[in-house]
N, C-alpha and C positions, 0 to 999 in steps of 0.2 A: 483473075487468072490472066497470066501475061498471054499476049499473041503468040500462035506458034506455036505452044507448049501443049499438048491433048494429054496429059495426066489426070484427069479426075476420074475415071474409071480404075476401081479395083484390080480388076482384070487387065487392064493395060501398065499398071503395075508390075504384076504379079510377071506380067511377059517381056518385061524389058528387065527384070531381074532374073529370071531365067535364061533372056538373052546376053545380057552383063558375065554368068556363069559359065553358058554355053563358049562362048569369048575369050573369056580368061585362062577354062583349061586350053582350046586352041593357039590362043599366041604364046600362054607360057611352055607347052609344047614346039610351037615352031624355034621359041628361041633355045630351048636346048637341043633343037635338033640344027638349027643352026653352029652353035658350041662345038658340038659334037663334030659335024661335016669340016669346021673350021681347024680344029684339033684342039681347042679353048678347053672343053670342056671335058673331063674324063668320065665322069658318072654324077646321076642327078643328087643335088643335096636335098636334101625332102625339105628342109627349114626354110631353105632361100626356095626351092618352087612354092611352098606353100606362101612364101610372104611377095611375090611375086601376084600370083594368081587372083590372090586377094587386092592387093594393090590394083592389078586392070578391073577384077570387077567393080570394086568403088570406084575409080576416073569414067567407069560409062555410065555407070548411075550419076552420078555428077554432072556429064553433061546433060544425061537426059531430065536432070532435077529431078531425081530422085530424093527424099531424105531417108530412104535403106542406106544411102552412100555412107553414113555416118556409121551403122551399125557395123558394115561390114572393116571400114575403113579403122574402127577401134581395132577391131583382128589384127588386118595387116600391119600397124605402125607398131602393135605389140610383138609382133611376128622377128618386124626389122629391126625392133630394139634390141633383140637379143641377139640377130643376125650381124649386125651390124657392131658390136661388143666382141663379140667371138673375134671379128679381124679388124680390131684396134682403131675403126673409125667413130670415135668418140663424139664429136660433133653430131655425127649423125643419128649413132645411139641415143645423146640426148634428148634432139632432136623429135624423136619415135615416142622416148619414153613421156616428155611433156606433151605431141599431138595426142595420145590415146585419153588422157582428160579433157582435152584442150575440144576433141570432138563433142562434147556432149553440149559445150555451149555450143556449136554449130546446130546440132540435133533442136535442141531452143529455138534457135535466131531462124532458121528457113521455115519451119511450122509446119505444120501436115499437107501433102500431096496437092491436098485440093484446094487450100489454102495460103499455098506457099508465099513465101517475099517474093516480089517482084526483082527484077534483073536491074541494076541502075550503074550508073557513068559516077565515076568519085571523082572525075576531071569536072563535072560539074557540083560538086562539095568540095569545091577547091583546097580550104581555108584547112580541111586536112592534111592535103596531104606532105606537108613540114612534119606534121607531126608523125605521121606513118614514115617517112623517112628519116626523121631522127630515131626513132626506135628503134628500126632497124639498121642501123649506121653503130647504135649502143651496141646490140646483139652481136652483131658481128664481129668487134671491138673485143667483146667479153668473151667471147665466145673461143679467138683466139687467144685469149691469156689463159682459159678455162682449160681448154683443150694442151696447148703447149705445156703448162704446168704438169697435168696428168700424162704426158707423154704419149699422146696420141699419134697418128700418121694421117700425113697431108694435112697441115693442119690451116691452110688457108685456105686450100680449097673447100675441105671440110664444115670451116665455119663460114664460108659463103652461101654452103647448099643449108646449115641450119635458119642463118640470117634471113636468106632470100624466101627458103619456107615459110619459115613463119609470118611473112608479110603477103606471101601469095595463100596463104591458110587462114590468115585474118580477112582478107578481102574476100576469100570463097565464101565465109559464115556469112558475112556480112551481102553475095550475092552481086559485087561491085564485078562489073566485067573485066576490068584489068587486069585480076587476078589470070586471066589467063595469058598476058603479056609474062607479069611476070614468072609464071610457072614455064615459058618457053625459055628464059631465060638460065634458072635451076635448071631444066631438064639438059641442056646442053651442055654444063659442068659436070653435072653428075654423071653424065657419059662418061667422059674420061676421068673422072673422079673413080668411079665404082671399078671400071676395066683395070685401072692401074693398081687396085686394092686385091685384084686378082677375084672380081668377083663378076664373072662376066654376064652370064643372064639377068643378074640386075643390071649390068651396066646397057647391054641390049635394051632392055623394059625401058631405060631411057631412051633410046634412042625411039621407040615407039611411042613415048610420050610425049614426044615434042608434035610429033603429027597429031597424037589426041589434043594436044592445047588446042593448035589451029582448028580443030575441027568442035571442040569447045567454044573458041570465039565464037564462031560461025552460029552455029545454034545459040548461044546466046545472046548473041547481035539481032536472031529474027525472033526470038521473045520480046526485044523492045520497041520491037516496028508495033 
């Protein structure tokens, strides 16, 4: 059991997924009452709040290492694939509809609560990471022909937030800390990626995600002490 980490009780589970819930409806309410106050928003889309809401609560079980994050986090990605379909950002769509399989090997790779993988540094498994950056250098690549072909909108930005995903989605299963560099990275794009699609409580939810990365690092910087 890494340092820092007090999950092996049940009960301490059970309360940091209820607090993960408690959370979600809270800030996905503040951000459409932000919408709203701003003039953004005219009336709530129940699809985008419900992929929204689910979205924060699997980022707090995540940092709390949870592995609920996984179950809940199939929801949400299925939630934004459709969401994200409906207004033409196809990368993303993609994106959603390959994480909702993609979660179950994470589900695998972390292991049960009490048991879970350890937190580790991939800057010390050096000898990958050529390889995690060519993958994703391919993805993105494809991702923009995939995308353009099918006539999608934004479509570099687009295929940055699928590309950069999927490498900060591989290093999360895998439990590698970086992963949260790079998900501050995405979270910044997709800020003005999502706003500009006219989809602004997602695009908010980024803007609040970039503050969860950091405080993801954080916490799992002191699981490695």
């Amino acid at each position: 059991m890494p340092r820092g980490f007090t999950a092996s009780a049940p009960s301490s589970a059970r309360r940091d997924i209820a607090v993960s819930v408690v959370a979600a409806v809270l800030l996905t309410g503040a951000s459409y009452g932000i919408g709203v106050l701003a003039g953004w928003v005219d009336a709530v889309g129940w699809l985008e709040a419900f992929a929204v809401a689910t979205s924060y609560s699997c980022t707090i079980l995540c940092i709390r290492q949870r592995r609920a994050n996984y179950v809940v986090g199939a929801v949400s990605t299925a939630a934004y694939a459709v969401l994200f379909l409906q207004n033409g950002l196809l990368a993303s769509a993609l994106l959603n509809l390959y994480l909702t399989p993609q979660l179950v090997y994470g589900w695998f790779r972390w292991r049960r609560d009490e048991q879970t993988r350890p937190v580790t540094w991939l800057v010390r498994d050096w000898r990958w990471i050529p390889v995690y950056l060519g993958v994703t250098g391919a993805a993105y690549l494809g991702a923009i022909w995939l995308v353009g072909a099918l006539g999608g909108r934004l479509v570099w930005a687009d295929a940055a937030i699928l590309a950069g995903s999927l490498l900060a989605q591989f290093l999360l299963d895998n439990k590698r800390i970086e992963t949260w560099f790079v998900w501050v990275a995405v979270n910044v794009l997709a800020v003005g990626t999502y706003l500009s699609a006219g989809l602004v409580v997602a695009g908010l939810q980024y803007v609040v995600f970039v503050v969860t990365a950091v405080l993801g690092f954080r916490a799992w910087l002191r699981s490695t002490r």
